[in-house]
N, C-alpha and C positions, 0 to 999 in steps of 0.2 A: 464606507461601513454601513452594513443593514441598522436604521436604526428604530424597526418595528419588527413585529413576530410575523407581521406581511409581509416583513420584507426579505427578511430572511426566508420565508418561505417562496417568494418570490425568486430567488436563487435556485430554489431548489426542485422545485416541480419540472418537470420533463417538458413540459409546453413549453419553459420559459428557455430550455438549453439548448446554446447556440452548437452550429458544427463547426467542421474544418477541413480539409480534402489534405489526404496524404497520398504520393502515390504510386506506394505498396507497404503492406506490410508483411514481416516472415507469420503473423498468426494465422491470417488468411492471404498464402502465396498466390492462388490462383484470381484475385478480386483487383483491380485497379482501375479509376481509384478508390481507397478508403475512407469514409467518412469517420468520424471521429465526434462524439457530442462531446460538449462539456459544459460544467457550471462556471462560471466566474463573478465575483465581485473583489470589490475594493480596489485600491489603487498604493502603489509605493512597488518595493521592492517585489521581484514574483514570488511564490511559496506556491510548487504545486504539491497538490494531497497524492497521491496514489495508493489505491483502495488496496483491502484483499480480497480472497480467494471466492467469497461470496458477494462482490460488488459495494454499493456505496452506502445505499441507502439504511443496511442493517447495523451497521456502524457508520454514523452521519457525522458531517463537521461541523455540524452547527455553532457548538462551544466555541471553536476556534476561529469563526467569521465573525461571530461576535469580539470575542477576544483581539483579534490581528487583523482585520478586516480595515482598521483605519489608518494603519502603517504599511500593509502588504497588500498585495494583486495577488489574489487566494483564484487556483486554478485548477478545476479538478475532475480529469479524463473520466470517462468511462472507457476502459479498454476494449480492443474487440473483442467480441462474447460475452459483453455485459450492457446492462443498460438499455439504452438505444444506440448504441454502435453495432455492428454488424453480427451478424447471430454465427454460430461455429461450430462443426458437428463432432468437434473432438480434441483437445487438449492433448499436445506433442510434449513428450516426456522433458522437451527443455523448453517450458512455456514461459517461465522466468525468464531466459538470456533471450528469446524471440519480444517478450512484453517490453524489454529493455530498448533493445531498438524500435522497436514503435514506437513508444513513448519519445525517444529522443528524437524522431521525424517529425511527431505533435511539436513539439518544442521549437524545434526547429522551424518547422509551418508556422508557427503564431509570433516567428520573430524574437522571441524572449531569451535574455541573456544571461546565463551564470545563475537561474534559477537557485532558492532552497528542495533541498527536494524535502518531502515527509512521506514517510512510506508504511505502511500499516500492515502485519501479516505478510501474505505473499507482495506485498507490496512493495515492504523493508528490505526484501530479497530484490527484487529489482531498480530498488533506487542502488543498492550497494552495486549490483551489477555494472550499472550505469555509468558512479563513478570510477570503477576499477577499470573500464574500456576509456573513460573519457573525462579526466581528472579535474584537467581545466577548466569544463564549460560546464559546472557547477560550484556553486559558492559554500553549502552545507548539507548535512544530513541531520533528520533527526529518523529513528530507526524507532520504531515502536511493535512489543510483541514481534519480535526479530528470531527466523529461523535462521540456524546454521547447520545441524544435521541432514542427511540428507535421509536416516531409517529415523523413523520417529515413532518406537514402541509403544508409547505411551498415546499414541492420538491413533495407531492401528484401528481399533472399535469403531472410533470416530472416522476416520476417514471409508473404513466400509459400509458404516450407516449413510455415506452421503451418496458410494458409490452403491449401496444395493437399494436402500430403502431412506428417498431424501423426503417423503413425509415424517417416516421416524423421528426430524430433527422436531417437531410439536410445531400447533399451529400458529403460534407468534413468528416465527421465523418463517414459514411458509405463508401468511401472508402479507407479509413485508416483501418477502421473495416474491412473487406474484406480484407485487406493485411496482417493485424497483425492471423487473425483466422480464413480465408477462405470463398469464397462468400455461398458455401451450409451449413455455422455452424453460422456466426456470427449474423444474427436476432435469431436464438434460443438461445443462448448465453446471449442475451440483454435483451431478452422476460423474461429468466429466471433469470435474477436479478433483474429486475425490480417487477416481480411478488416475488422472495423472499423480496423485502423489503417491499409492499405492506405488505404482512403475517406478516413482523415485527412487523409493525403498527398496524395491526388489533389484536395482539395480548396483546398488551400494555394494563394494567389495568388503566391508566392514562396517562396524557399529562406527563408526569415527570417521567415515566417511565426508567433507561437508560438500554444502551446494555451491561453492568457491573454487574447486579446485583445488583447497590449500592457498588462495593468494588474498584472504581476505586480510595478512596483516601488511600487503600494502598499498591498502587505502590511505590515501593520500589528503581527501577533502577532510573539513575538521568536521566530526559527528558525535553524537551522543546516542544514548541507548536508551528508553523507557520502556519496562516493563509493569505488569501489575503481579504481584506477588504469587497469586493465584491462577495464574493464567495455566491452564488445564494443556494447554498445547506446547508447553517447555518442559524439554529432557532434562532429567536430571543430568549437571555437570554439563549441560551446554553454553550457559551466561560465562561456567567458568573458563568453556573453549576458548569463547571468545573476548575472553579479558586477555588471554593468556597470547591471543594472534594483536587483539589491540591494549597493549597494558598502558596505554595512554587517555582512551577513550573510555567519557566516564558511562557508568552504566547505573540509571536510577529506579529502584525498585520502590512502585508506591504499594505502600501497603494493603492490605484486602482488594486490590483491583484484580481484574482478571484478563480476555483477554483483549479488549476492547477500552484499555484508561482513558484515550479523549473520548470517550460517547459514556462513558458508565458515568451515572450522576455521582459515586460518590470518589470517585477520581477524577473527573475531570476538568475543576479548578486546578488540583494539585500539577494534575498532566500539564497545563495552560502558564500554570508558574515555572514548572523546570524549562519548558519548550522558550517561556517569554525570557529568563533569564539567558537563556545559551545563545539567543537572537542579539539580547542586548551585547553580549559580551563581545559577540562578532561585530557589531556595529563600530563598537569604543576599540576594539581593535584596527578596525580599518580605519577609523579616524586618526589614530596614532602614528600611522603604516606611511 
């Protein structure tokens, strides 16, 4: 576990992120092999992070290395097209189920067994993915700001501010953006996720359309759900979709949070308590087992 602000930052800085050779992935078909960066500290159990839609660094883990850092092996990709992993000149309308498999060949490459997955954003979306193709060879889910729609009316503005005008999002985000991905990649980067979710939408045969196919209720690994009350990017009546595919799986709304609860200061104790509880609970289970 980091146990200084250098050291944690030592995690985190791109100089210090080791790679990994996979060799291929469906993001970029035509490239083999793949390099793949990642952060790692800690040791115990694995718990890999998987970012969203705009990479790592805009929503960081820091909370949670400090947090789990002394019981877990905290593991956390930069995908292709982010980071310093391989640059990509455009985002295929099923960039979720192709990120799924990548990820699961990183895994697979580093050797690591029955992972936690935590998935943030478009992230959530490909942990779930993950476990629905491959049950077994993950231990948990925690799903944070979790999409299941596949037309999402309400973030429409927003995801065309990213695909037409991604300085629009204001200059904190563009220069975090710029840091995490570099000033000549990260508006194409933005333009082309914003435009693949757009294609999402417009492909949807219905408002109820989700990104599952309809088989999100059989997921099988135990998971939990964290949302921030506020989070600008949930449909109305979609938490309640997806109570209603998992009416088992609990779903915790922190209050005033938006859509980032481990990175926002005033949710992300709160995030760090429900995520630590659901860790323990799995523990004392398998202990029992």
């Amino acid at each position: 576990m980091p146990t200084s602000t250098r050291e944690i930052l030592r995690v985190l800085e791109p100089s210090f992120m080791p790679t990994i050779s996979i060799d291929e992935s469906p993001l970029a078909p035509t490239v083999s092999p793949v390099e793949i960066y990642f952060r790692e500290t800690g040791s115990g159990k694995p718990l890999i992070f998987l970012h969203g839609g705009w990479g790592y660094q805009v929503y960081p883990f820091n909370s949670q290395i400090e947090a789990f850092g002394a019981e877990y092996r905290i593991v956390i990709p930069d995908r292709t097209g982010y980071g310093r992993s391989l640059r990509i000149k455009e985002f295929p309308i099923d960039f979720h189920l192709r990120a799924a498999r990548e990820v699961k060949r990183f895994i697979e490459a580093l050797g690591i067994d029955r992972p936690i997955l935590w998935g943030h954003s478009d992230g959530a979306v490909i942990a779930v993915l993950m476990a629905l193709s491959d049950p077994d060879s993950y231990s948990a889910l925690i799903l944070e700001a979790f999409h299941f729609y596949k037309d999402k009316p309400g973030s429409s503005e927003f995801f065309e501010t990213m695909a037409k005008n991604p300085d629009g999002l204001g200059p904190r985000v563009s220069e975090t953006l710029t840091a995490d991905h570099g000033e000549d990649y990260w508006r194409e980067l933005i333009i082309n996720n914003g435009l693949a979710w757009l294609k999402i939408a417009e492909s949807s045969s219905n408002e109820y359309e989700d990104l599952y196919e309809g088989q999100l209720g059989n997921l099988k690994v135990p998971a939990i759900f964290i949302h921030g009350s506020r989070d600008p990017r949930t449909e109305p009546g979609e938490l309640d979709a997806v109570r209603h595919q998992l009416p088992d799986a609990p779903i915790y709304m922190i209050e005033g949070g938006g859509h980032s609860p481990h990175s926002e200061s005033q949710s992300a104790e709160e995030c760090n308590r429900i995520a630590g509880d659901f860790l323990t609970r799995l523990v004392n289970q398998h202990r029992r087992a």
